[in-house]
LUMKEKE-415223 format. One record per residue (C-alpha): residue number from 1; residue in one letter; z, y, x. Coordinates in steps of 0.2 Angstrom, whole numbers. Last residue first. Layout:
(NUM,A,(Z,Y,X)) ...
This chain:
(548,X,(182,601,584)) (547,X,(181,612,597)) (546,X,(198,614,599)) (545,X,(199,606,615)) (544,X,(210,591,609)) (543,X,(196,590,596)) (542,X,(184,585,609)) (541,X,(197,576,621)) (540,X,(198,564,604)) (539,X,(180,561,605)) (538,X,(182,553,620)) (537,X,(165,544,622)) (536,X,(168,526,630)) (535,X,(160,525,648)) (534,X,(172,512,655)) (533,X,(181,525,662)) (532,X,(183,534,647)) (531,X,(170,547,642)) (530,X,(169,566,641)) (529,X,(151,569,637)) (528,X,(137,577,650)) (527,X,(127,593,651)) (526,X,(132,599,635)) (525,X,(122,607,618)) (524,X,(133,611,604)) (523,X,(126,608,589)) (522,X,(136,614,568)) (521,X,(131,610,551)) (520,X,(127,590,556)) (519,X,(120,583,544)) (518,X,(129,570,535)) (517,X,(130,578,516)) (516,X,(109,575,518)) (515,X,(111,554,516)) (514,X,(104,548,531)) (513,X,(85,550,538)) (512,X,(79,566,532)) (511,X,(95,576,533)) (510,X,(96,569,549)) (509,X,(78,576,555)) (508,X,(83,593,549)) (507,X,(99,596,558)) (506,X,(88,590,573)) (505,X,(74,604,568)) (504,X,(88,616,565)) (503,X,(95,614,582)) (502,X,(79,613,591)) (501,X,(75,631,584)) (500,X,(89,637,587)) (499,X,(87,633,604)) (498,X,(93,621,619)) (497,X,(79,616,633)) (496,X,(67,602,631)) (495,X,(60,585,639)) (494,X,(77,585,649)) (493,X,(86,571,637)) (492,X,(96,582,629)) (491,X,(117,579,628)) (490,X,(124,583,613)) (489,X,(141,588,604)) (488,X,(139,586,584)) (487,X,(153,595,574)) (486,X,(153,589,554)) (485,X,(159,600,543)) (484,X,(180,597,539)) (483,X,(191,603,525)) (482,X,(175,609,515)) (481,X,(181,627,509)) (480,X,(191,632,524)) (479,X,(183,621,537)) (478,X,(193,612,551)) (477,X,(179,602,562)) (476,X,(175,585,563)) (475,X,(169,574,575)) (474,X,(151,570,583)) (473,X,(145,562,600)) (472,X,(128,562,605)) (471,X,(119,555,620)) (470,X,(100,558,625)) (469,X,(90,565,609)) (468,X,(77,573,611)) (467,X,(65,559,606)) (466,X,(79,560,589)) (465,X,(85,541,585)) (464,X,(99,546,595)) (463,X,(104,558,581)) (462,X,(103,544,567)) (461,X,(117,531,580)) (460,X,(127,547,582)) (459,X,(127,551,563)) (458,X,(136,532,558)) (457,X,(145,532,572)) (456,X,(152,547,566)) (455,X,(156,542,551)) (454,X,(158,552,535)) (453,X,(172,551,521)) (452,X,(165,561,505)) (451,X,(175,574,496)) (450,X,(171,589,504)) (449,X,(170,583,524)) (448,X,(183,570,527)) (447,X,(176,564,545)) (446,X,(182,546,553)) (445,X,(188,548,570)) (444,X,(208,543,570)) (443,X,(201,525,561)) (442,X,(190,522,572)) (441,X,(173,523,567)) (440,X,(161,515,551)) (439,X,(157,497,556)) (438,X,(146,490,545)) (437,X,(155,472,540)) (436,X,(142,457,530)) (435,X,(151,450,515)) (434,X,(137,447,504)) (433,X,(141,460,493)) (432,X,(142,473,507)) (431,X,(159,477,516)) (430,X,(163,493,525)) (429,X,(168,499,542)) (428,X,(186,505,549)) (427,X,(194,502,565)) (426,X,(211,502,572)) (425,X,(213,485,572)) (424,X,(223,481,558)) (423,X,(231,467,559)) (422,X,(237,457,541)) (421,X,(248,452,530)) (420,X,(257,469,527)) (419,X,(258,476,542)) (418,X,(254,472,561)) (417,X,(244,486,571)) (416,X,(255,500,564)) (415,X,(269,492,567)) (414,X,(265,487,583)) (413,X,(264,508,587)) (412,X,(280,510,579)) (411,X,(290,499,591)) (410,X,(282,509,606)) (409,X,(274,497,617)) (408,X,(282,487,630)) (407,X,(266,476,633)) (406,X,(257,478,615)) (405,X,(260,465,600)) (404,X,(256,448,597)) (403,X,(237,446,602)) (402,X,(225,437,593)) (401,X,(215,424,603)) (400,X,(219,413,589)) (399,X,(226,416,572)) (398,X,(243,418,571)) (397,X,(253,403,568)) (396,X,(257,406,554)) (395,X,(242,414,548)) (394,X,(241,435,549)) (393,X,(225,439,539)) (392,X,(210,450,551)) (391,X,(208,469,548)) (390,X,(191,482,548)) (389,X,(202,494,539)) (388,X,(192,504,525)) (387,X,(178,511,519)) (386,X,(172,506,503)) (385,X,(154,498,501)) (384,X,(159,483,490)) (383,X,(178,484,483)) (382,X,(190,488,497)) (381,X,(204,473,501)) (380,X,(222,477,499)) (379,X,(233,479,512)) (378,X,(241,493,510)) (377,X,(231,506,521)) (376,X,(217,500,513)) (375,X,(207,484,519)) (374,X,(189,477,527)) (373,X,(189,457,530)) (372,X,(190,446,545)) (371,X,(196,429,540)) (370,X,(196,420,556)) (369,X,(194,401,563)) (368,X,(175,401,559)) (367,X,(168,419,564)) (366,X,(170,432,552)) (365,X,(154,440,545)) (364,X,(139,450,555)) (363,X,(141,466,564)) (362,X,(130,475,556)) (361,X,(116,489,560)) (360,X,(101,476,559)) (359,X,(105,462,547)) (358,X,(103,445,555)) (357,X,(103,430,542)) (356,X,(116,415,546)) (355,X,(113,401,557)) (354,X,(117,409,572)) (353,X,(130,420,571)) (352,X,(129,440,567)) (351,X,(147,442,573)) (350,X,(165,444,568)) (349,X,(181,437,577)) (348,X,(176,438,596)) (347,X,(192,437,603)) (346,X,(203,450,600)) (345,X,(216,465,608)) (344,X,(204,469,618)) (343,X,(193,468,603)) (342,X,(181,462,592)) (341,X,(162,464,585)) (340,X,(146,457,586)) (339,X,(128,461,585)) (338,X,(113,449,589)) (337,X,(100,456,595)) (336,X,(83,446,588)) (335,X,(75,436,602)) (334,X,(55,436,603)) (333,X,(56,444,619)) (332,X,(47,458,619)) (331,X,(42,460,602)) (330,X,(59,455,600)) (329,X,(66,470,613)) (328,X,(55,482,605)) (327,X,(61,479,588)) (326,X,(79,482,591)) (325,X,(78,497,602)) (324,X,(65,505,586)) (323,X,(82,499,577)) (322,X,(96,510,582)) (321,X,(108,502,593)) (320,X,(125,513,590)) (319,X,(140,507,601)) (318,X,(151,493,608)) (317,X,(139,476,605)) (316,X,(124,466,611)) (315,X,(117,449,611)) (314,X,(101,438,616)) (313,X,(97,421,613)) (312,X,(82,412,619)) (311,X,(79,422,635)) (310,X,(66,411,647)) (309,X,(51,419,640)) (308,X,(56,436,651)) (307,X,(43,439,661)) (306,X,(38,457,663)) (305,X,(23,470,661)) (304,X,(24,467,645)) (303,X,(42,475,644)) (302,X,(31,493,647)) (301,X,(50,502,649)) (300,X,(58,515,638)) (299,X,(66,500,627)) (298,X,(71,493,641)) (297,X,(83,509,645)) (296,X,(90,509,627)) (295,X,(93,489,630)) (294,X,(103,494,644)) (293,X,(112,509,634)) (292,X,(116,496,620)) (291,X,(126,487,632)) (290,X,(121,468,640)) (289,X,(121,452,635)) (288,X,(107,439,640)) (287,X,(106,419,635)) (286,X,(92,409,641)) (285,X,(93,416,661)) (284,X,(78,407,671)) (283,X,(87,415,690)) (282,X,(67,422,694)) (281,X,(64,426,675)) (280,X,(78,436,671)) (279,X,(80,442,689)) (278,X,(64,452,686)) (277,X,(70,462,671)) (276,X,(89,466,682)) (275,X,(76,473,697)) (274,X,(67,483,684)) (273,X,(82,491,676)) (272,X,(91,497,693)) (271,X,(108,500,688)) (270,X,(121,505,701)) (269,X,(132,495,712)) (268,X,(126,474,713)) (267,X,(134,458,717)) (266,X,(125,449,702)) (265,X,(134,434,695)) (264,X,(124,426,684)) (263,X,(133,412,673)) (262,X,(131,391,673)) (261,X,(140,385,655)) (260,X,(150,372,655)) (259,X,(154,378,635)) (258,X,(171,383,640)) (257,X,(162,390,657)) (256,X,(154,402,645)) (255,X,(166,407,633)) (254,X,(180,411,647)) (253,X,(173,419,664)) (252,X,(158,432,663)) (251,X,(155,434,646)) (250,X,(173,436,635)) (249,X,(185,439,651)) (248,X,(169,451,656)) (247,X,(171,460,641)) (246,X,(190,462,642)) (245,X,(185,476,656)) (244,X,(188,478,675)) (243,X,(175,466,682)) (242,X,(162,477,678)) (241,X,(150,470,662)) (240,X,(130,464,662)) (239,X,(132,447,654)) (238,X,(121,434,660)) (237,X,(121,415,655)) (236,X,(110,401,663)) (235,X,(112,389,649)) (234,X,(111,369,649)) (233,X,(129,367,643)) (232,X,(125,378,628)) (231,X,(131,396,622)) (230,X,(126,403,606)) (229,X,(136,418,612)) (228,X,(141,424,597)) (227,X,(148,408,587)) (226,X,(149,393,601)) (225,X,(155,406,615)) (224,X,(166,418,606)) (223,X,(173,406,596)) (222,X,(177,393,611)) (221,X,(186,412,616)) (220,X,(201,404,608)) (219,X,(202,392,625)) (218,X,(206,407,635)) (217,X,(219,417,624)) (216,X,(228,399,622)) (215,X,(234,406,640)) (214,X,(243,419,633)) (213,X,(233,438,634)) (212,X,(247,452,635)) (211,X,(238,471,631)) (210,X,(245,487,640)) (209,X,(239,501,631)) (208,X,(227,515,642)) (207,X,(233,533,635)) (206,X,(226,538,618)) (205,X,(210,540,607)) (204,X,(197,532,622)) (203,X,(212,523,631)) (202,X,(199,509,637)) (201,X,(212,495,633)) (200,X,(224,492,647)) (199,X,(220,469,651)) (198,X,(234,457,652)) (197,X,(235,440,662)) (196,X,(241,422,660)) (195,X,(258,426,648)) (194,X,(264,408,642)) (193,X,(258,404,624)) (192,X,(250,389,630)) (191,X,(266,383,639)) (190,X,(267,381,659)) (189,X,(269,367,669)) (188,X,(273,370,688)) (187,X,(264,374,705)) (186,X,(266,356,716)) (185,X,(266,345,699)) (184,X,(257,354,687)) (183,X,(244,354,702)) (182,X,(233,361,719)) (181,X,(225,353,732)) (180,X,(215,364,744)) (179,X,(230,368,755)) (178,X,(233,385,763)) (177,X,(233,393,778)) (176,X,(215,397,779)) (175,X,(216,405,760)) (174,X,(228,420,767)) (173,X,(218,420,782)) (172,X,(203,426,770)) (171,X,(215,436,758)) (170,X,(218,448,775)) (169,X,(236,454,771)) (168,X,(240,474,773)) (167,X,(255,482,779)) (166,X,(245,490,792)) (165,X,(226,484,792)) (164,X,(215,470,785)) (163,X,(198,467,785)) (162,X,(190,461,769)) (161,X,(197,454,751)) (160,X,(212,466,756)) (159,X,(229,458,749)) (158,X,(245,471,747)) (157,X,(260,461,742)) (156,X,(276,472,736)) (155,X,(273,486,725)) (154,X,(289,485,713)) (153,X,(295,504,718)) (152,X,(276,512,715)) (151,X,(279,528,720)) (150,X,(280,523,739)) (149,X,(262,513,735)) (148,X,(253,529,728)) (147,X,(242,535,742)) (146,X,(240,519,750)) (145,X,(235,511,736)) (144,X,(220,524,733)) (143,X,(217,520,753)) (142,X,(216,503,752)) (141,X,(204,506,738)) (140,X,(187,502,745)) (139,X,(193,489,757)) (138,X,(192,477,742)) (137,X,(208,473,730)) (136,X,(223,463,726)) (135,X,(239,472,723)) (134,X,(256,463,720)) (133,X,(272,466,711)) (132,X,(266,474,695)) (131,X,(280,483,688)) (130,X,(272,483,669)) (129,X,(269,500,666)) (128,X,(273,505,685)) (127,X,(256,496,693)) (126,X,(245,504,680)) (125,X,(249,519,679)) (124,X,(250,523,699)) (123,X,(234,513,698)) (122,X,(226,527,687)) (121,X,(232,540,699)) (120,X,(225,532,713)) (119,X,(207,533,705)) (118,X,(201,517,694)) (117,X,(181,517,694)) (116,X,(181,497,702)) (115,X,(189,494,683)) (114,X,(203,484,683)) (113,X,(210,466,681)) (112,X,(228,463,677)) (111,X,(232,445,683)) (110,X,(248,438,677)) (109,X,(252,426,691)) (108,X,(258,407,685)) (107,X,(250,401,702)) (106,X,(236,391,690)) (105,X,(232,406,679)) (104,X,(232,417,698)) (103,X,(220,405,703)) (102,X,(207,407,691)) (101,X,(209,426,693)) (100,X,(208,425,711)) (99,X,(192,414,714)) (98,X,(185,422,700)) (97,X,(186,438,706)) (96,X,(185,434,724)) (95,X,(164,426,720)) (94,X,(162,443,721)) (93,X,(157,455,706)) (92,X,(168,469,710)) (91,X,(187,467,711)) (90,X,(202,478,708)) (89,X,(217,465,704)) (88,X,(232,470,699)) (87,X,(246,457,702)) (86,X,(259,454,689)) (85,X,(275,441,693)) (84,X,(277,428,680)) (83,X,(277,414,689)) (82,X,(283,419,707)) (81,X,(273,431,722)) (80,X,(281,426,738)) (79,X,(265,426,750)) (78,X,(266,405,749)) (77,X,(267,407,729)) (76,X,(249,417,732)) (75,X,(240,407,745)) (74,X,(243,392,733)) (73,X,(235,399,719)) (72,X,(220,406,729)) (71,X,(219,389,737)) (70,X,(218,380,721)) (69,X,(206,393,715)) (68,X,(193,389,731)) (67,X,(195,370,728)) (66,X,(192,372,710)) (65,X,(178,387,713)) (64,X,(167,373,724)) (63,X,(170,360,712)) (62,X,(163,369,698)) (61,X,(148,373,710)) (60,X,(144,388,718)) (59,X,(123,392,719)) (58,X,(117,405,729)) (57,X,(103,417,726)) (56,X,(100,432,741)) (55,X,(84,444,738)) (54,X,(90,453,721)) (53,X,(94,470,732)) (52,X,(111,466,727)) (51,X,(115,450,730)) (50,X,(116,436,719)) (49,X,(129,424,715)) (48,X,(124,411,703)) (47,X,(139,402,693)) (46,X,(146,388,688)) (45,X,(132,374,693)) (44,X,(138,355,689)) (43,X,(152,345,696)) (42,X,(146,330,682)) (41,X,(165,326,679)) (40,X,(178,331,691)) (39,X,(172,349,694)) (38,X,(171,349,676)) (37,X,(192,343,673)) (36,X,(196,355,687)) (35,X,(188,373,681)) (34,X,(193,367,660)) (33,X,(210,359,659)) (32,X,(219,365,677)) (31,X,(213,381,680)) (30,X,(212,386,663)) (29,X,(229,382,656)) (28,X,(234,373,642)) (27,X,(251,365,637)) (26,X,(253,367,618)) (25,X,(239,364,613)) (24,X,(230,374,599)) (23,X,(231,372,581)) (22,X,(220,384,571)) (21,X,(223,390,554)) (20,X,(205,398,547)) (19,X,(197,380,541)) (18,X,(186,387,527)) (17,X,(175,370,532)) (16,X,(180,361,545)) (15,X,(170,365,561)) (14,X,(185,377,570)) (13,X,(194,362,572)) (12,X,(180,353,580)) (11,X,(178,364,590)) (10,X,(195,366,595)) (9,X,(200,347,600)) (8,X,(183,345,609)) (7,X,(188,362,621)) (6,X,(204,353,625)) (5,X,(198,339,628)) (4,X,(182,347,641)) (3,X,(165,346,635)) (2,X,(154,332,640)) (1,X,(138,336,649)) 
């Protein structure tokens, strides 16, 4: 099929060789120039809902989500909400999601997806930070709403996807009443770097920031899908993510449907690892991308026992994937995993690419249209093997997909993210000779332990590598004579119970397989890890405790 113009125009941008500034439009927006310009020309396959229990497979065409959208963007100026307004939007993996966050791009509505795991309290937050005006969710949290709404003094329109009650509109009657035709013309033009929704980061060192994505921010993700994704037209892609996170914006809505790519939409609470091995080959998915705890899972499976010749392309990113994970996935399916690495802030801006050689444990070099590289905190680039700032060049104009600054944030915190030619993301890795980036930590996590500069990525990934080993999080801890040892919390994975003895043989096994200053001098066995709501370990809670 033939890509959308505006897709065209960026491609073949990012193509030219050292080419790191890129023009985008100046009116774009999703709806209009990628959903309706498909459905128009070939009308083919966007996505494959599938229940469950796996039993129910239904196919929604491109034309299908255009006339849905354009009544979702309709529906929602009818109710009262303006350009500009923000909705939050709490949605599980129903063709609503799409249906609402596509029309909310076309209405002029910011859209703030989130997480199905939000708790009253985090709506609260989430609805006052910006003064949302609108709440869109499933039955599931009427109640949360309920709880919070006289606290929330901009909370006007509540929308149930599902029967309505009380001061609640059905969205169902909502898109009965309204028209199937939607444009420029009835709804109104908007700019490219117009404000189409905004995401709250995972909050793992600090309370959830408030991040504005432009429209431009859905065209930039053409990187994520020619670069990372290896997306094609012809694809089936699947990306295992909730609703609520930048990751399905990156898989599940923006970089494959760029491509015309058809996606898996699994309506499905829970994991179950064999049913998600047999959709593979019953949907025919080529492209897969899913956590390293999924691929941990797999790993512990007979894969033989499955089909999955259909997967030519598979990727992975967020946290340690130790390499007997790696290997047993391409014996299984003959796909290497291909690691990659950006932001909430970001699109995809550095990744092992196809075309370039895989090295297990990076994340690959900058993607065309960036210049990603590893800095102090001045700005000047480490030599080979220092750690520093995983940062990307400021261009004028900025590079695409980057944000420009957090919603309302403090002004020093923008400050710290924007100085001295370039963003700093918060992250820091290392550069080999060849320019490939090993991620080290965050920034606020890296370990100064006598002299060296230790990451904890770096000794979580070794100490999941141990059988008994389930999940592992390490920080520093003050020490008098070293400044910091290194602290590992761990979680066991049943076989055995907590010992001395265990402890030394773990302390042991790390020494053996990294450098022996990396150890860690002190375990503490626990039940379960504080996390984020999107299952990120809060290391910071760990210090906070003083127990690092």
């Amino acid at each position: 099929m033939q890509l959308p113009p505006s897709v065209t125009q960026v491609m073949q941008q990012l193509e030219q060789p050292g080419n790191v500034t890129i023009t985008m439009p100046e009116d774009f927006n999703f709806g209009f120039d990628v959903i309706d310009v498909i459905a128009k020309t070939g009308d083919k396959v966007a996505y494959i809902e599938v229940s469950g229990d796996g039993a129910d497979v239904t196919e929604h065409r491109f034309s299908d989500l255009s006339e849905r959208s354009n009544q979702a963007a309709n529906a929602l100026r009818a109710t009262g909400l303006e350009r500009g307004d923000f909705a939050v939007v709490v949605l599980p993996r129903i063709p609503a999601w799409y249906e609402v966050v596509v029309g909310c791009a076309k209405a002029g509505v910011i859209s703030m997806p989130g997480t199905n795991l939000l708790t009253a309290k985090d709506l609260k937050y989430r609805i006052n930070k910006p003064g949302a005006k609108a709440a869109i969710v499933t039955p599931e949290h009427v109640s949360k709403i309920d709880e919070i709404k006289n606290e929330c003094p901009t909370l006007k329109y509540l929308i149930v996807v599902g029967d309505a009650e009380g001061d609640w509109l059905s969205y169902e009657t909502l898109l009965g009443d309204a028209d199937t035709q939607a444009s420029r013309a009835t709804l109104g033009e908007n700019a490219s770097d117009e404000l189409m929704m905004a995401y709250f980061t995972s909050g793992t060192t600090s309370d959830p920031k408030l991040v504005p994505r432009s429209h431009s921010y859905a065209l930039a993700h053409v990187a994520t899908g020619a670069y990372w994704l290896d997306l094609k037209a012809e694809d089936i892609h699947w990306t295992l993510s909730d609703t609520g996170w930048a990751k399905a914006a990156w898989g599940m809505i923006y970089a494959p449907w760029l491509m015309g790519t058809a996606m898996v939409l699994y309506n499905g609470t829970g994991f179950d690892a064999e049913l998600h091995l047999n959709l593979i080959k019953k949907l025919g998915v080529t492209t897969f991308c899913a956590p390293p705890t999924v691929f941990r899972m797999f790993a512990q499976m007979d894969l033989s026992a499955y089909d999955l010749s259909t997967i030519r392309h598979t990727v992975s990113a967020g946290e340690p994937l130790n390499p007997e994970v790696i290997r047993v996935w391409e014996k299984a399916t003959g796909t290497t995993i291909h690691d990659g690495y950006g932001q909430t802030e970001t699109v995809n801006v550095v990744a092992n690419r196809p075309g370039i050689e895989v090295r297990h444990g990076s994340m690959g070099k900058s993607v065309p249209g960036f210049d990603v590289d590893v800095v102090d905190d001045n700005g000047r680039i480490c030599d080979v093997d220092e750690i520093g700032h995983i940062a990307i060049r400021l261009t004028d104009p900025l590079p695409m997909g980057l944000f420009d600054g957090y919603y309302e944030g403090p002004d020093q915190l923008n400050r710290d993210a924007f100085h001295d030619g370039w963003y700093y993301s918060g992250d820091t890795a290392t550069r080999d000779e060849d320019g490939y980036i090993w991620f080290v930590g965050r920034a606020d996590d890296v370990i100064s332990s006598a002299g060296y500069r230790i990451s904890p990525f770096e000794v979580e990934s070794v100490l999941l590598e141990h059988p008994d080993v389930a999940e592992s999080a390490v920080v520093g801890k003050p020490d008098e004579l070293r400044g910091h040892i290194v602290k590992a919390f761990v979680v066991l994975n049943g076989d055995r119970a907590a010992s001395d003895e265990l402890t030394e043989e773990i302390q042991n096994f790390v020494k053996k397989t990294t450098a022996p200053y990396k150890y860690p001098r002190e375990i503490e066995y626990r039940d379960a890890l504080p996390k984020t709501i999107s299952g990120k370990i809060r290391r910071v809670e760990l210090r906070e405790e003083g127990l690092g």
